[in-house]
N, C-alpha and C positions, 0 to 999 in steps of 0.2 A: 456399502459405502466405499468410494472410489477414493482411496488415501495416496498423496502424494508423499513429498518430502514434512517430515515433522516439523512442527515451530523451533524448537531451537536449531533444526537444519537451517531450517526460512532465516531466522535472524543471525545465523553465522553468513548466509548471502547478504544480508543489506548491511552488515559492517563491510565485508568489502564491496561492494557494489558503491557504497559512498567513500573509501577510503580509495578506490579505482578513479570516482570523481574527482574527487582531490588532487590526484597527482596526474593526471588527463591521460592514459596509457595508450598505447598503439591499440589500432585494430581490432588487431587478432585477439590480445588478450580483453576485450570486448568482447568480440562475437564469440569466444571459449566460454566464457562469461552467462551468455544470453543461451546458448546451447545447452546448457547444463541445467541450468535453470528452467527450461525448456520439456527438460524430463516431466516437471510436475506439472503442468501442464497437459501433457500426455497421458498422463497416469490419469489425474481427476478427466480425463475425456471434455477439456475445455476447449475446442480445435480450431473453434471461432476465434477466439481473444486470443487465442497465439498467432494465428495467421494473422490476426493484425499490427501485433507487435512483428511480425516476422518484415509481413511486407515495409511497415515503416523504415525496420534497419535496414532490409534490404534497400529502397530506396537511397535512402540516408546516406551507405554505403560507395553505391553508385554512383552517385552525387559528388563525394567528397573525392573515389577517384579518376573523376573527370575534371579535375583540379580546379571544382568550385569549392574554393575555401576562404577564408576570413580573409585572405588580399585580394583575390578578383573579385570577390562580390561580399563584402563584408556582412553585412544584414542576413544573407540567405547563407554565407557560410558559419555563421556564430550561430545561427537555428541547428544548423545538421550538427555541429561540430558538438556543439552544447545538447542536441537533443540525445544523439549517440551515449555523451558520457554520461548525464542523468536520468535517461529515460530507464534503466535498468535498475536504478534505487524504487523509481513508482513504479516495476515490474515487478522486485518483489514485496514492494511496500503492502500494493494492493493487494497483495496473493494473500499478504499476513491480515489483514483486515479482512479479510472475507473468509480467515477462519473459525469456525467456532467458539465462542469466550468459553464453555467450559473445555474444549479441547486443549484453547492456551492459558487458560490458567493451571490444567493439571499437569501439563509438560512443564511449565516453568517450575512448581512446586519440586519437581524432580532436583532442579538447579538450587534447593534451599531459597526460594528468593522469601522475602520478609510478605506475610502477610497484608501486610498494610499497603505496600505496593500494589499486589495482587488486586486486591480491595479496591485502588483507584484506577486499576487498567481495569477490571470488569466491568465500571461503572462508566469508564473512558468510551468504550470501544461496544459500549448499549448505546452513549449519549450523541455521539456522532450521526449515527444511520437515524433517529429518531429526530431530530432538531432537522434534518435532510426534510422529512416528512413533514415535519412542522412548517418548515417556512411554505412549502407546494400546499399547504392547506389555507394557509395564510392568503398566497395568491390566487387560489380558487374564490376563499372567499370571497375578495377584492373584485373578482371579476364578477362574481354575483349581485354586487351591488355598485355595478357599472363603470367601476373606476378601476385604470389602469388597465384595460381591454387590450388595447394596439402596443405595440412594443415603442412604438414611436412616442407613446405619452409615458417612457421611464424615463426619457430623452430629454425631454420638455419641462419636468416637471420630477429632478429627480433628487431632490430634498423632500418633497411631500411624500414620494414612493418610495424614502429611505426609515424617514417618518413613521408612516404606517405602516412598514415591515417590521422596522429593529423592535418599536417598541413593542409590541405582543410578540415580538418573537424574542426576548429578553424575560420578559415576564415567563414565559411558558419554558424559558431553560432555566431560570429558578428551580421552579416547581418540581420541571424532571429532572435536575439534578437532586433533587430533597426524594423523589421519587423511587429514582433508581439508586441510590444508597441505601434506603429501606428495605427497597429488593434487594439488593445482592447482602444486604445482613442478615436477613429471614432466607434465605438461600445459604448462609454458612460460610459467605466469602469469605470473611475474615476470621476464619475457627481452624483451628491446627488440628480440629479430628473429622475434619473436611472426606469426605471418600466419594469416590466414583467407581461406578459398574464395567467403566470401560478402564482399560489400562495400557496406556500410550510409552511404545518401548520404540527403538531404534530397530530398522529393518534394514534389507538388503541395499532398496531403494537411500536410505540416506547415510548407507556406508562406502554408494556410490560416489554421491554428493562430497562426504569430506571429503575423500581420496583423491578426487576431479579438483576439487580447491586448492586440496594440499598442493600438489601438481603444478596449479596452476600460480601458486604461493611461490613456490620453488622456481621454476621456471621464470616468472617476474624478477625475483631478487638474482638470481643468475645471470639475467640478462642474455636470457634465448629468447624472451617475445617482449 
């Protein structure tokens, strides 16, 4: 298994990755930012999905210093300016989504988080990717029984195709949310004598991480970047 930065590395990035958004920082402490982050990406051997983040900053980047920005071209400069500053919260938003729930529910357990929390993020972060499935099942069927084939007839016609989506796809998040609590009860979510075979400790890789932040913590409030 190709282990990057740990979840609570992950989730000490998207505090500041959205407190970075808040206060719109320069640049550099951006691209420090997105480099660093960058690491785990490298490490899980994801090389696609980062060059695509990469080229978009890069882009981005470029863009903004050819001094298209929110007064020559308001429209196209509020996309970079704004994509820049938020695109690195769902850089590492996603990274944290696409880790394992029992990975991240046993690193948080390290952090004393309250069971019942835990409880409702393993149940969270099953019901997402599942109701995803749900609806592409939904519109398979639809198109099995002729309706709503062209993309042009969601256009035409799109209270009847909201109609016939929300409701059986409300009904079926019912059911799997009743579902997926059962599971993760009969799985031990919410038991304080909860164990696992794997044991998720801090390594080299995310002593890098703080350090780089710290750094980069320092540095911001300093007023060098």
């Amino acid at each position: 298994m190709n282990r990057g930065y740990d979840v609570r590395t992950k989730l000490l990035f998207l505090l500041l990755a959205n407190y970075y958004a808040l206060i719109t920082p320069g640049l550099v402490v951006i691209w420090v930012l997105i480099l660093l982050f960058s690491l785990d990406f490298i490490w899980r051997h994801e090389y696609v999905r980062l060059a695509s983040y990469l080229i978009f900053f890069g882009l981005a980047t470029v863009c903004l210093s050819l001094n298209i920005d929110e007064a020559s071209h308001p429209y196209l400069g509020f996309f970079l300016l704004g994509g820049l500053t938020i695109m690195p919260c769902f850089m590492v938003g996603l990274s944290i989504l696409r880790t394992p729930v029992h990975e991240f529910i046993q690193t948080l357990r390290k952090w004393r988080v309250p069971e019942s929390i835990l409880l409702v993020l393993a149940v969270a972060m099953r019901f997402l990717p599942t109701v995803t499935e749900s609806y592409l099942n939904i519109r398979a069927a639809l198109k099995l029984r002729g309706e709503f084939v062209s993309w042009y007839q969601y256009l035409l016609h799109p209270l009847a195709y909201f109609e016939k989506i929300l409701v059986p796809l409300l009904l079926n998040a019912t059911r799997l949310g009743q579902d997926l609590t059962i599971a993760a009860l009969t799985k031990a979510a919410g038991s304080h004598h909860k164990t696992s075979y794997r044991n998720y400790v801090f390594t080299g890789k995310d002593y890098l991480g703080w350090f780089g932040l710290g750094g980069l913590v320092l540095f911001t409030l300093g007023g060098f970047l």
